[in-house]
C-alpha positions as CSV (number, residue, x, y, z in Angstrom):
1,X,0.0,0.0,0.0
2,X,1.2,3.8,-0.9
3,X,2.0,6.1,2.2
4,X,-0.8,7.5,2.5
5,X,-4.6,6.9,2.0
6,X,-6.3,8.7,-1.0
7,X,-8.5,11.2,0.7
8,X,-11.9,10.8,-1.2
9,X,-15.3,11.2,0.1
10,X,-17.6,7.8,0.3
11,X,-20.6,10.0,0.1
12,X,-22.4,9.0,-3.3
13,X,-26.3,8.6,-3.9
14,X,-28.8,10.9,-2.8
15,X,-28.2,13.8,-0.6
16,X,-29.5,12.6,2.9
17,X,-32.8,14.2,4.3
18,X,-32.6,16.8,7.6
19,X,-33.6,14.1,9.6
20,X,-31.3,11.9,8.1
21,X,-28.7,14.3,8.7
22,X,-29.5,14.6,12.8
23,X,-30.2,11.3,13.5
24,X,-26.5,10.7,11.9
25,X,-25.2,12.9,14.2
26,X,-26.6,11.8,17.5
27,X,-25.7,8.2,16.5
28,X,-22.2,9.3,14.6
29,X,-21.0,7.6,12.6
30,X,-22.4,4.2,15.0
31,X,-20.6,4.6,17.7
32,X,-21.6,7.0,20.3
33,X,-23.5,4.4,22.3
34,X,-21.3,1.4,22.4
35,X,-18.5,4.1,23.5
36,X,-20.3,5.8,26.1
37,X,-21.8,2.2,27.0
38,X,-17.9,0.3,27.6
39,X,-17.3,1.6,30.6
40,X,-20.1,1.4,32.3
41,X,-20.7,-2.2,31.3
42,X,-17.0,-2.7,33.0
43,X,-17.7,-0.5,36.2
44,X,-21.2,-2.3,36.4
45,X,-19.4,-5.7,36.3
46,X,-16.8,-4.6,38.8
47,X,-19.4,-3.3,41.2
48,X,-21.2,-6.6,41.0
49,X,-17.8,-8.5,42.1
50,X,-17.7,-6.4,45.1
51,X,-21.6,-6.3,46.4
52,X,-22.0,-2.7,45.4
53,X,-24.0,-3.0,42.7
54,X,-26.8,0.2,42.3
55,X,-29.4,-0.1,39.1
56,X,-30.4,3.5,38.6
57,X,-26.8,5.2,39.8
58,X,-25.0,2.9,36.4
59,X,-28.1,3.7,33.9
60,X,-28.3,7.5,34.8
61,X,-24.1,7.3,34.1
62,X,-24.6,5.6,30.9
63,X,-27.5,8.3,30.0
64,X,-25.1,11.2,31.2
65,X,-21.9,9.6,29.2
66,X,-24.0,9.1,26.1
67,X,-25.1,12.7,26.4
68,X,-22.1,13.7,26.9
69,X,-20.5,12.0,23.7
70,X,-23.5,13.6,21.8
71,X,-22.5,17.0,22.6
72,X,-18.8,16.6,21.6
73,X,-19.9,15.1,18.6
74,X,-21.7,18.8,17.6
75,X,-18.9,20.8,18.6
76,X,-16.7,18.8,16.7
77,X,-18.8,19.2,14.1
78,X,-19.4,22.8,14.3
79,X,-16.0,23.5,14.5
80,X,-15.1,21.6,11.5
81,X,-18.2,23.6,9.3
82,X,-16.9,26.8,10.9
83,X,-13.0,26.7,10.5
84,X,-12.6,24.8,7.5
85,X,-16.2,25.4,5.4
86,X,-13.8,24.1,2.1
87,X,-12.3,20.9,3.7
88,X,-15.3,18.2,2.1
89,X,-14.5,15.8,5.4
90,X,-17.9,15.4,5.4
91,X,-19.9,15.9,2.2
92,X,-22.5,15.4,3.6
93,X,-22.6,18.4,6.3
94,X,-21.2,20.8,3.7
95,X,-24.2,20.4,1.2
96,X,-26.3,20.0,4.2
97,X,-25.4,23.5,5.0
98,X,-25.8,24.5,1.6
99,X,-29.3,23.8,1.4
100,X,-30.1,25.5,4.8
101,X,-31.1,21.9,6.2
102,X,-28.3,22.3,8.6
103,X,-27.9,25.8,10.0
104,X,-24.5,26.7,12.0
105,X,-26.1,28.8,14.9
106,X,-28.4,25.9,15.2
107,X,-26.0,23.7,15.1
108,X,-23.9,25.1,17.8
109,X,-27.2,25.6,19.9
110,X,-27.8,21.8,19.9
111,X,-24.2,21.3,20.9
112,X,-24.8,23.2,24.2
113,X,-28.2,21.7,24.4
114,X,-27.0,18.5,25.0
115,X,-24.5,19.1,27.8
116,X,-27.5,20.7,28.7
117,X,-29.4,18.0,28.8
118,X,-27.1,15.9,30.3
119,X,-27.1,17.9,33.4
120,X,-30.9,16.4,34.0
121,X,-30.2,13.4,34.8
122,X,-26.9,14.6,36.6
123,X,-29.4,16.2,39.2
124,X,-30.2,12.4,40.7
125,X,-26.3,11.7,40.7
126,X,-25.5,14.6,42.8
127,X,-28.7,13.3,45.3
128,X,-26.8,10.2,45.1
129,X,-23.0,11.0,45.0
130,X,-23.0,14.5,46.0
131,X,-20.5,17.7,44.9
132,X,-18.4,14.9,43.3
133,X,-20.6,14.0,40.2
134,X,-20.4,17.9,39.8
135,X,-16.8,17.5,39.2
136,X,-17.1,14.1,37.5
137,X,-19.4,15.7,35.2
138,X,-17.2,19.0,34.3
139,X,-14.3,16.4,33.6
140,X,-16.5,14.4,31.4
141,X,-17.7,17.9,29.1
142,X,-14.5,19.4,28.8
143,X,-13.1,16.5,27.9
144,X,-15.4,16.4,25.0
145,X,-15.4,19.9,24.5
146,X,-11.6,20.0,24.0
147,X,-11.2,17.0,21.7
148,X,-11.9,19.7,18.7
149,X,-12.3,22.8,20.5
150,X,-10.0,25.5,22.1
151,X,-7.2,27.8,21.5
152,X,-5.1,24.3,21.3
153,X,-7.6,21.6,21.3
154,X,-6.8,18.0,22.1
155,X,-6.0,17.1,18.5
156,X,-3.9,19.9,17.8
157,X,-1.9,18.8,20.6
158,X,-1.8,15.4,19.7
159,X,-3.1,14.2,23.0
160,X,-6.5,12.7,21.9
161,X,-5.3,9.2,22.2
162,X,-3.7,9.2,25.6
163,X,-6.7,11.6,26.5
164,X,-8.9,9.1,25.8
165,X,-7.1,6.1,26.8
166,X,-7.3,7.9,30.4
167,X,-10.9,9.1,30.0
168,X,-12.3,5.2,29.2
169,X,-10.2,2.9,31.1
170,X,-9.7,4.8,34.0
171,X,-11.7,7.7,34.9
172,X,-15.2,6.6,33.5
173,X,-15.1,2.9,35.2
174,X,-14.2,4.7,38.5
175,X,-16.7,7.0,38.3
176,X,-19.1,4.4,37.3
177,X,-18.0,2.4,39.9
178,X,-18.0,5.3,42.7
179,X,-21.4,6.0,42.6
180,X,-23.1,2.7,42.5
181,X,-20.7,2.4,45.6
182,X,-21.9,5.5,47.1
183,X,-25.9,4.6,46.7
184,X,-25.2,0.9,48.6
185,X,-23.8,3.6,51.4
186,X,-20.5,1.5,50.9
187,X,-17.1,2.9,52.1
188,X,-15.9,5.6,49.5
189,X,-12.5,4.2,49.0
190,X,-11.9,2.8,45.5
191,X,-10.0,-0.3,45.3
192,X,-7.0,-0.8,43.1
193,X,-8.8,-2.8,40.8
194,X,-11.2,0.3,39.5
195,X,-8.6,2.0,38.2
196,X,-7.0,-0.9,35.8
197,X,-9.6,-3.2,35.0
198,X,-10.8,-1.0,32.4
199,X,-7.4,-0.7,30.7
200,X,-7.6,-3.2,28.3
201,X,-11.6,-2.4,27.5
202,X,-9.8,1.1,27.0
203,X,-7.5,-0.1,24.6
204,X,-9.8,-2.2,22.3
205,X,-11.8,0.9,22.4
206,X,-9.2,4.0,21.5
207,X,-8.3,1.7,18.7
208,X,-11.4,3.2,16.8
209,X,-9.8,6.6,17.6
210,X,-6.7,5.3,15.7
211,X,-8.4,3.9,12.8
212,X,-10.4,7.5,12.4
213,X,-7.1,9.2,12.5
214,X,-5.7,6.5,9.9
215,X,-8.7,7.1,7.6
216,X,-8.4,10.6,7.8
217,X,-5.3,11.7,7.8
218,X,-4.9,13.9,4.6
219,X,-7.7,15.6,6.5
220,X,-6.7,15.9,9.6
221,X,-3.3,17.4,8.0
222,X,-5.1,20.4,6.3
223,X,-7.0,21.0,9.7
224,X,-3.5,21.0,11.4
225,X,-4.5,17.9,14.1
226,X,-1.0,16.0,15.3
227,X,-2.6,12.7,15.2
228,X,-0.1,9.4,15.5
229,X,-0.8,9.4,11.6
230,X,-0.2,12.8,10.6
231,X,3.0,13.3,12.8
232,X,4.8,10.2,12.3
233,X,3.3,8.3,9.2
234,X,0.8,5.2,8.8
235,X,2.2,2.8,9.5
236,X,3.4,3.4,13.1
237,X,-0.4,4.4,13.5
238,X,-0.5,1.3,12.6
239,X,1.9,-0.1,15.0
240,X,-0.3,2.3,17.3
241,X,-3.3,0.1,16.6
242,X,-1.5,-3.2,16.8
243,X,0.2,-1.8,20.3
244,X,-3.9,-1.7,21.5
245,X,-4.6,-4.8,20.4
246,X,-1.9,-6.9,21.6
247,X,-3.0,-5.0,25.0
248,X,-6.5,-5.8,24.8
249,X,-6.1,-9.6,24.4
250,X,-3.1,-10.4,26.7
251,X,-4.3,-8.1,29.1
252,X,-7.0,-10.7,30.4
253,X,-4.7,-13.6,30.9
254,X,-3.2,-11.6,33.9
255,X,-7.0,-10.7,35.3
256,X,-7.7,-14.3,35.1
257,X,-4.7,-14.7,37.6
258,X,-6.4,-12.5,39.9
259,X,-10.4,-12.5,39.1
260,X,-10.3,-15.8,37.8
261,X,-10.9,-17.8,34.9
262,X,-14.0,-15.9,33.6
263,X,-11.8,-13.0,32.6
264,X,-10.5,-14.8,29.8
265,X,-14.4,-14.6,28.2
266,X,-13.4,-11.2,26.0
267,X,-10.6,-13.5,24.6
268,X,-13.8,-14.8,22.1
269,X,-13.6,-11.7,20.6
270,X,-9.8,-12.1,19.2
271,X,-11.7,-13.1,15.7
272,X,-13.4,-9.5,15.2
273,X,-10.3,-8.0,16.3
274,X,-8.1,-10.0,13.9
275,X,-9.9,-9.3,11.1
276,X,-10.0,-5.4,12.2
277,X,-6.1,-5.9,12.5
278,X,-6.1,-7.0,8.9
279,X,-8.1,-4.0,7.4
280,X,-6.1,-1.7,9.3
281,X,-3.3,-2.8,7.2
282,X,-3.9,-3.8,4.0
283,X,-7.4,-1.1,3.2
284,X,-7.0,0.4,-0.3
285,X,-8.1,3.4,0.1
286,X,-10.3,5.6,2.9
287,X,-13.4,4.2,1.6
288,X,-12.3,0.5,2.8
289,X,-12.0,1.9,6.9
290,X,-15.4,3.3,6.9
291,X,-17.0,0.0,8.1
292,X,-14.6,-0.4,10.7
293,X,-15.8,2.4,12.7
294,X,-18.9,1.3,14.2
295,X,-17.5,-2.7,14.1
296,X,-14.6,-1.8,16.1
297,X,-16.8,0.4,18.6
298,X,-19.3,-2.5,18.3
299,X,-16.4,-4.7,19.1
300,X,-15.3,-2.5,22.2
301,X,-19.1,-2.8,23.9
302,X,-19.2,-6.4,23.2
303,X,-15.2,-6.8,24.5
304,X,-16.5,-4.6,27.6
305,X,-19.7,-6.9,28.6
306,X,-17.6,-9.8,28.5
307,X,-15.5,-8.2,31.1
308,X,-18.1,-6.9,33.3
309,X,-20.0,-10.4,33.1
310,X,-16.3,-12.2,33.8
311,X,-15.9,-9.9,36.8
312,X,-19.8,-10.3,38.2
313,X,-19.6,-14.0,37.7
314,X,-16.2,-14.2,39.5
315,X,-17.9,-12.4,42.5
């Protein structure tokens, strides 16, 4: 394969309807929910093992982290339509705006609106937890906030992976894990174990991170963004992506040491992630990666309930 991926747009066929175009966006591109949904399904397990499982404290988390995503997902969005209106990233969004079906003060409204939004059900964590989901919550938003936005955002520092690495496999399963602790009026210490269990959930699941940046690299170039890809080629991103994988499947073989054997379970998953692997390496072009966007987040959920139901059933 050449050094770099041809930078052409998949968008062909008929231009998408308005409500096409928003329900893409609170789903984009697939993977919104199984991303927000990872490390909650890991925390949720974890809290099971240790007798501190709370139903209402983990679904109002997954609510808030799915909101959450949302809203990062318009200001990136808006910021890409505002600073570079002649970079065709998205085809789709730039026609959208054309036609009026997708208008930018609207568009940075909703953004807004669903941090908004997400404080809701945030008002029966802070009954629960207290000032902490206040700060939990503020981590969560600026995080997503500063993946695109900012005098130096995340991805013009080139910090998005580790960022996000941080973000999944260690601060959202703590969290998650801290409040279902908190309801059960359990001691407030968090073990060890809530603060690298997620790991290798987190690395299965920046790996869709990397194969974004991989497919849109020329892209991310023109916007200035010091991805792995952009900064030192593709095929240490590459590397980058085999580094996550290798991480993700031995990982378990040491939790099974401590958990037990049922922390081998995400191990069934090594097929998916092999063949992910192999597109990563040999795709022809951009168009070939789309696909593994929402199958590799798809991959991460389904990696992540097979560690939280290892961990519950190890209990």
């Amino acid at each position: 394969m050449r050094g770099k991926l041809l930078a052409t747009s998949p968008y062909v066929g008929p231009a998408p309807s308005r409500r096409q175009i928003w329900i893409h966006l609170m789903l984009y591109p697939g993977h919104t929910l199984p991303t927000a949904a990872a490390p909650i399904l890991v925390g949720v397990g974890l809290a099971v093992h240790d007798g501190v499982f709370a139903f209402w404290p983990a679904v109002t988390a997954f609510v808030c982290s799915w909101l959450v995503h949302v809203g990062g997902v318009f200001v990136d969005v808006y910021k890409l339509l505002v600073r570079y209106p002649a970079l065709r990233e998205h085809p789709e969004l730039n026609d959208a705006v054309a036609r009026g079906w997708l208008r930018l003060p609207m568009l940075r409204l909703a953004a807004v609106a669903w941090f908004v939004i997400a404080l809701l059900p945030g008002i029966y964590l802070y009954r629960v937890v207290g000032p902490p989901a206040l700060l939990l919550g503020a981590i969560g938003i600026v995080a997503a906030v500063w993946y695109a936005a900012g005098w130096r955002s995340m991805a013009e520092l080139g910090l998005a992976d580790l960022v996000f690495f941080a973000m999944f496999g260690v601060v959202a399963v703590a969290a998650t894990y801290y409040v279902q602790a908190v309801a059960c009026h359990a001691a407030v210490t968090l073990p060890t174990s809530a603060f690298v269990v997620g790991i290798p959930m987190a690395a299965v699941l920046v790996n869709v991170l990397v194969i974004d940046d991989i497919r849109d690299v020329d892209f991310d170039r023109a916007k200035g963004w010091q991805t792995t890809a952009v900064r030192f080629g593709l095929h240490w991103s590459r590397r980058e992506h085999l580094g996550f994988t290798v991480i993700g499947y031995v990982a378990p073989l040491a939790f099974a040491w401590q958990f037990g054997p049922w922390l081998l379970l995400p191990l069934v998953t090594l097929p998916p992630a092999i063949a992910a692997e192999h597109a990563v390496w040999t795709a022809p072009g951009r168009e070939a990666l789309f696909p593994w966007t929402p199958r590799s987040a798809f991959l991460s959920m389904i990696y992540a309930l097979l560690v939280g139901v290892g961990l519950a059933l190890s209990g």
